[in-house]
C-alpha positions, -999 to 999 in steps of 0.1 A, spaced: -104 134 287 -143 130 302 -139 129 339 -159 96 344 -131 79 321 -108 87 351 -124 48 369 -113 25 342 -80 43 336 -69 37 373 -85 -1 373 -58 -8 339 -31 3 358 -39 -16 387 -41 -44 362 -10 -36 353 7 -34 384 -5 -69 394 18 -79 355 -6 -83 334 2 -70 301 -27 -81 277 -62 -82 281 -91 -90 253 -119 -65 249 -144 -88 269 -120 -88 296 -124 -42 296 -156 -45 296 -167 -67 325 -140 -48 346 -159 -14 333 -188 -32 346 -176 -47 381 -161 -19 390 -194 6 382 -170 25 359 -190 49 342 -190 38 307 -221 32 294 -216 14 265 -193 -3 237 -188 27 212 -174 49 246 -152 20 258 -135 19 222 -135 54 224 -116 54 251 -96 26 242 -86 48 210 -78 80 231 -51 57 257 -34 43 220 -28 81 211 -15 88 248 8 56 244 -6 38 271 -25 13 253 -23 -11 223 -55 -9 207 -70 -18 171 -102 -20 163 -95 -54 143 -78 -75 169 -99 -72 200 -88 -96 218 -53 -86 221 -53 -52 239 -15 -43 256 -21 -24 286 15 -25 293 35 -12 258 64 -10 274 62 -50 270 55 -48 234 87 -25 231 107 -59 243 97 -76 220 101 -53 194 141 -56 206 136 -90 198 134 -85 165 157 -57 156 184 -61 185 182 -94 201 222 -104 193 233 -91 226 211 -118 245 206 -145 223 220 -181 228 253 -190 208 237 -216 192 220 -192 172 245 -165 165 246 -178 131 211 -178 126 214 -138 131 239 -131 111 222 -142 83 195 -125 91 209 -91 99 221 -99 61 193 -106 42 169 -92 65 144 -127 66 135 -138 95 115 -176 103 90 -182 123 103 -209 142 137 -186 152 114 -155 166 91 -181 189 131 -193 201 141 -156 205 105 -150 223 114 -181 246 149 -172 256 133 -135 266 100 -143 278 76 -172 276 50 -151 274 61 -134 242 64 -165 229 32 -177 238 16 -143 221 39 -142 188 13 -149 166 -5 -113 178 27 -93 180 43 -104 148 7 -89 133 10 -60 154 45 -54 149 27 -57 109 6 -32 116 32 -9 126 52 -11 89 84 -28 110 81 -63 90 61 -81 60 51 -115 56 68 -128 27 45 -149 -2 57 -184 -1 77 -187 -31 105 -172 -7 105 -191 19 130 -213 22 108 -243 41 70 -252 26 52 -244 56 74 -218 77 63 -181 78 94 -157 67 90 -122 74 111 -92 62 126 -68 83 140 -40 62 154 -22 94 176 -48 103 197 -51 70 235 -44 71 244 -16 47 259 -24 16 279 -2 -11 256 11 -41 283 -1 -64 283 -33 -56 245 -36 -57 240 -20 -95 270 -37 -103 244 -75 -101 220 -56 -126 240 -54 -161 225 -47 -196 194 -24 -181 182 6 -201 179 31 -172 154 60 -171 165 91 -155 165 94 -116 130 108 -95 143 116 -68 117 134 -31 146 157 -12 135 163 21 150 188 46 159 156 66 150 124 63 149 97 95 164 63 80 130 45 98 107 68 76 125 50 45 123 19 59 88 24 60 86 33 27 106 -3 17 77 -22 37 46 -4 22 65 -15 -18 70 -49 -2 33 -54 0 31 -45 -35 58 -54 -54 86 -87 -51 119 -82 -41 142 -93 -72 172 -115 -67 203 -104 -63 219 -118 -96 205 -148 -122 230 -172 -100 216 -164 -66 183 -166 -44 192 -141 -22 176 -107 -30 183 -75 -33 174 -60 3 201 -31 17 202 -7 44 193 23 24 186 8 -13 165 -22 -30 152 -37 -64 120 -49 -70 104 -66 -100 74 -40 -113 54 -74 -131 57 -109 -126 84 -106 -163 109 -91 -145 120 -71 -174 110 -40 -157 126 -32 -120 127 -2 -95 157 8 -82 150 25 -48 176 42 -30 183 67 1 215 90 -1 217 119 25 184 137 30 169 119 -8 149 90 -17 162 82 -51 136 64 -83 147 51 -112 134 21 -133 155 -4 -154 143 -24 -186 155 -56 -203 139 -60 -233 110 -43 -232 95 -9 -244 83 24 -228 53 22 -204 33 40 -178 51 23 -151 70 55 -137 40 75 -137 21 50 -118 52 41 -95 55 81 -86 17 83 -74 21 49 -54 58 59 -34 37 102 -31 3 83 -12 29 60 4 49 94 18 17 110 28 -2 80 46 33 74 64 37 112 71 0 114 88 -1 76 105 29 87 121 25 125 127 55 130 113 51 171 103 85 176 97 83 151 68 50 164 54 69 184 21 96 176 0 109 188 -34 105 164 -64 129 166 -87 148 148 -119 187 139 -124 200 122 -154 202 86 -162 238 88 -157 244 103 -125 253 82 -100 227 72 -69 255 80 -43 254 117 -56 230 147 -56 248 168 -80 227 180 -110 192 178 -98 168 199 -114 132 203 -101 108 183 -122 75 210 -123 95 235 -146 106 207 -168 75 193 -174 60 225 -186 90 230 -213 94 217 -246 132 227 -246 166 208 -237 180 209 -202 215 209 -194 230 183 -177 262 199 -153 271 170 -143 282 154 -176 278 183 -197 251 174 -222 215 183 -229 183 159 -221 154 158 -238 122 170 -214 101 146 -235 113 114 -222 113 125 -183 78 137 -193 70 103 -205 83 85 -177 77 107 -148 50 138 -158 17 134 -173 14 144 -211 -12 171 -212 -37 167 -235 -9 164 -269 -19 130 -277 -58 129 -279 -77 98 -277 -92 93 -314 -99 53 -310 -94 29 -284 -67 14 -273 -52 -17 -262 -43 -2 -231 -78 18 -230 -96 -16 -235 -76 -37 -210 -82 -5 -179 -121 -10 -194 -122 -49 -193 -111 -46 -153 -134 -19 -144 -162 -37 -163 -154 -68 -140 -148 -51 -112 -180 -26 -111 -199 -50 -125 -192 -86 -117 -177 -77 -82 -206 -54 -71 -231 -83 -81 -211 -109 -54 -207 -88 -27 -242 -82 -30 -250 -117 -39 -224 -124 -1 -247 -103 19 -278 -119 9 -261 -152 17 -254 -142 50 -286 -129 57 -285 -94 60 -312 -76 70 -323 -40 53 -305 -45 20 -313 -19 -8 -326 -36 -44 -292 -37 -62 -298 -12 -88 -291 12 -60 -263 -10 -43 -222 4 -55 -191 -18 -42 -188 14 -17 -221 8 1 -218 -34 0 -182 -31 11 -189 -9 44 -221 -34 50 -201 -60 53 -172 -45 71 -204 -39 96 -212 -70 99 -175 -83 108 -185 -117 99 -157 -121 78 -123 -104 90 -96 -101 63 -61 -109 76 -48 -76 78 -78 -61 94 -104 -39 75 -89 -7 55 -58 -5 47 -34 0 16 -19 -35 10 -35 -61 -9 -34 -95 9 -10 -118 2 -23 -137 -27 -1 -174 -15 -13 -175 18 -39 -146 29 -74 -162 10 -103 -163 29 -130 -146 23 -127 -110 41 -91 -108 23 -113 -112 -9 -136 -83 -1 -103 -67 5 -89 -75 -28 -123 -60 -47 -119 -25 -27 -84 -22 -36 -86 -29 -72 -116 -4 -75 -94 19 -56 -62 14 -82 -86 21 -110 -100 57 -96 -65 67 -84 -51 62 -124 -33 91 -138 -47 83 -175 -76 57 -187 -49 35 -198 -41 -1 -182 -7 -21 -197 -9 -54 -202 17 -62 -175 -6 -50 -149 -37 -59 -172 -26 -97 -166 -18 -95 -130 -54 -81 -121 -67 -108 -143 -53 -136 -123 -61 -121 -94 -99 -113 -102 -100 -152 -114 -89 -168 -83 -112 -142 -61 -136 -151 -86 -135 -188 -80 -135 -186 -43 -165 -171 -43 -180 -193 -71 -172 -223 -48 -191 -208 -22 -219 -188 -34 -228 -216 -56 -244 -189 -81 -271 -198 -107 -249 -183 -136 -217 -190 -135 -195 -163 -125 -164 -172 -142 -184 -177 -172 -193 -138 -167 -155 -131 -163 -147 -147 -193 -175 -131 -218 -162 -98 -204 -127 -108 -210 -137 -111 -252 -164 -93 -254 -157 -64 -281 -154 -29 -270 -160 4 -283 -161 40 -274 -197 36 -257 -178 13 -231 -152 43 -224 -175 65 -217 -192 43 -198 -159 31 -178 -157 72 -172 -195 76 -164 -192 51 -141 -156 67 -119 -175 99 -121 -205 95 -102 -178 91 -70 -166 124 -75 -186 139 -44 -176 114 -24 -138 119 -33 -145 161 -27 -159 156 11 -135 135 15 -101 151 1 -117 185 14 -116 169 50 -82 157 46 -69 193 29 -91 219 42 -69 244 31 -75 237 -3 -107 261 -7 -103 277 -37 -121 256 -67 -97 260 -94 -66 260 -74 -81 230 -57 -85 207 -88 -56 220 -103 -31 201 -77 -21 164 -84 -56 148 -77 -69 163 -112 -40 139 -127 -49 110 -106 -80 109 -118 -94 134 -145 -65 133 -171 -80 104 -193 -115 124 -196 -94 154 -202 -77 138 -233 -113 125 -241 -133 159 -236 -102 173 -261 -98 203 -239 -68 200 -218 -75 236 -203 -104 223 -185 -108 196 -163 -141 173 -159 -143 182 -126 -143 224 -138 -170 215 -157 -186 195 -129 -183 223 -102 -189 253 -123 
């Protein structure tokens, strides 16, 4: 630490001697300046705000500036608010817990009486520490088709369920097709790191309910089911037994689709951001491997690693129940087909991932660059040079318009109650994210639908305020039924590919050890990313980004 931070670090303590416990950003820096501290401007004082948040002596983010903690050990209590309040609580609402360490939902108006009875002050706050406590992966807001009252926030806290047996929780779901089991084995596994892991799918997917007669869903300690579309005729079944989060997906009703591929590259960047945010090193390799769709969940008898499968055409050998498998249809569900089936004409599925990136290239580069220039910005390139990468950090610059959740980020905002206009700009990044991370140029029409509605009501917020000369839903729509052919897939490609450098500085500076070309490519990125142009090029020996780098 620089010597002449040494000033302002003794005036926060003395700050928090005398009880304080929060303090905005302002507040910092006319104490930096009173006391002829020696920081000489704002980029050094959030430096050093960022250095104390690694230390553990301060609270800081970036995106909530005026709610610094000087004091965490404050923020702890009220963290024990949440997760073990019972002890201190009034009778009155003794009941209120109870159902809550069941079904893990939590109102509003019960943590501002919990804050109360504790502290006033907590209370008086709860608005910033329920977002902190956010930002921290502890609880989710819940959309509002949950909640139980129209205009009460419910959050989820998945660490404060009560276990529950695994039987009695598979025994709600009956008549499923079940897909064999993916299932990360860790050398030991920390029941917060999977409760993590339940809050990151909470932002993406909705928790399903507990049986067809009940509203209650289906939250455990240690297991959950989610609905993968808004049909629920496809669920996840997540599970943790021993030192193994367990996978498996069951279908009403409803034919094979890419949904396990795309679920196992979502829960492997889930493990890895949580891993690093947290510094967890112990956590940072696991095994992935494959059980049958038989076994049971509370078991890890016959697991079999999945990379040797995948590369097999033969039977494996279940010792469990004493069968063979067929390779093919964990392949299908779990793997990536390499190159067998090659792309001869488009599909639906190829048109429905082109329609979205069409939109979302296209359409969504043209208002965000259309949004700066209504703001005023000042030095903006013609458009023709302009990419939703470039537009996106210009107006995170700008920090006119904060999303709800803070810039960055994995989650999309919640689409019920999260919808101004920086949870928008939010919304466009993501999306163009989702379609550069797919394994395969391939969209179903589950997920095809969903970013449809979603890129419609984006689309009409900013219609409403933009006020543009051409109607932007009318552009929507003509891309929507336009006809396609193979010029628009190579296109869809062309355009993913020119942010291939940007995606090498930047996986190289996350994995410098990756140095070697080949083996570099060769890991799980080329599958994220490559494999449809690989199917496309008709050489599956050689990716596009060989040919690229070579």
């Amino acid at each position: 630490m620089p010597l002449k931070w040494i000033p302002l670090e003794d005036q926060l303590i003395k700050h928090r001697k005398m009880g304080k416990n929060i303090l905005p950003f302002h507040t910092i820096k006319e104490i930096n300046d009173e006391s002829h501290c020696l920081i000489a401007d704002e980029g050094e004082l959030k430096m050093f705000l960022k250095f104390h948040h690694d230390l553990g002596t301060v609270i800081y983010f970036d995106d909530v500036p005026d709610f610094i903690i000087i004091n965490p050990n404050w923020f702890v209590k009220a963290l024990r608010c949440i997760v073990s309040a019972r002890d201190f609580i009034s009778e009155n609402l003794q009941l209120n817990w109870k159902d809550y360490e069941e079904t893990g939902c939590i109102g509003i108006k019960m943590i501002q009486t919990i804050f109360q009875q504790k502290d006033p002050e907590l209370a008086h706050n709860q608005e910033h520490i329920m977002h902190l406590l956010e930002k921290y992966d502890i609880v989710v807001e819940m959309p509002n088709v949950v909640r139980q009252k129209e205009n009460e926030k419910l959050y989820c806290v998945p660490c404060i369920v009560k276990s529950s047996a695994i039987e009695s929780i598979t025994n709600n779901f009956v008549g499923q097709e079940k897909t064999s089991f993916l299932c990360f084995e860790f050398e030991f596994l920390p029941p917060v790191f999977f409760c993590h892991l339940v809050v990151y799918l909470l932002r993406r997917y909705n928790l399903s309910n507990e049986s067809s007669s009940s509203s209650r869903k289906a939250l455990y300690r240690g297991a959950c089911v989610f609905d993968i579309d808004f049909t629920g005729c496809e669920k996840l079944f997540l599970c943790k037994y021993q030192n193994t989060i367990q996978v498996q997906i069951w279908r009403w009703n409803t034919t094979i689709t890419c949904s396990g591929q795309r679920i196992r590259l979502d829960i492997e960047d889930d493990l890895t951001y949580i891993q690093r945010k947290y510094r967890l090193d112990s956590l940072k390799n696991y095994i992935l491997k494959v059980k049958c769709q038989f076994s049971e969940s509370t078991s890890l008898e016959g697991m079999v690693e999945l990379g040797p499968l995948v590369n097999t055409e033969k039977k494996f050998y279940c010792n469990v129940h004493g069968y063979t498998h067929s390779t093919e249809n964990i392949r299908k569900t779990w793997a990536f087909n390499r190159g067998e089936d090659k792309i001869s004409k488009l599909t639906d599925e190829s048109m429905n991932l082109i329609r979205i990136q069409k939109i979302s290239t296209e359409l969504m580069c043209d208002i965000l660059y259309e949004l700066l220039l209504h703001d005023n910005y000042v030095g903006l390139k013609p458009r023709d040079e302009s990419n939703i990468t470039d537009l996106y950090s210009k107006i995170r610059g700008q920090n006119l318009r904060v999303p709800s959740n803070g810039w960055g980020g994995q989650r999309f905002p919640n689409e019920s109650i999260q919808t101004n206009t920086g949870d928008d700009v939010e919304r466009i990044r993501l999306i163009r994210n989702k379609l550069q991370h797919s394994s395969q140029f391939q969209m179903s029409d589950s997920e095809y639908n969903e970013r449809i509605q979603q890129l419609t009501r984006l689309t009409e917020r900013f219609e409403f305020l933009l006020q543009p000369r051409e109607s932007y839903i009318a552009r929507l729509n003509k891309i929507r039924t336009a006809e396609l052919g193979e010029i628009d897939l190579a296109t869809c490609i062309n355009v993913l590919i020119k942010e291939v450098p940007r995606f090498v500085a930047w996986l190289h500076g996350r994995q410098p050890n990756l140095s070697k070309k080949r083996n570099f490519w060769r890991q799980r990125w080329i599958w994220k990313i490559g494999l449809g142009v690989l199917d496309i090029m008709l050489q599956p020996e050689r990716s596009i980004f060989s040919w690229l780098i070579d």
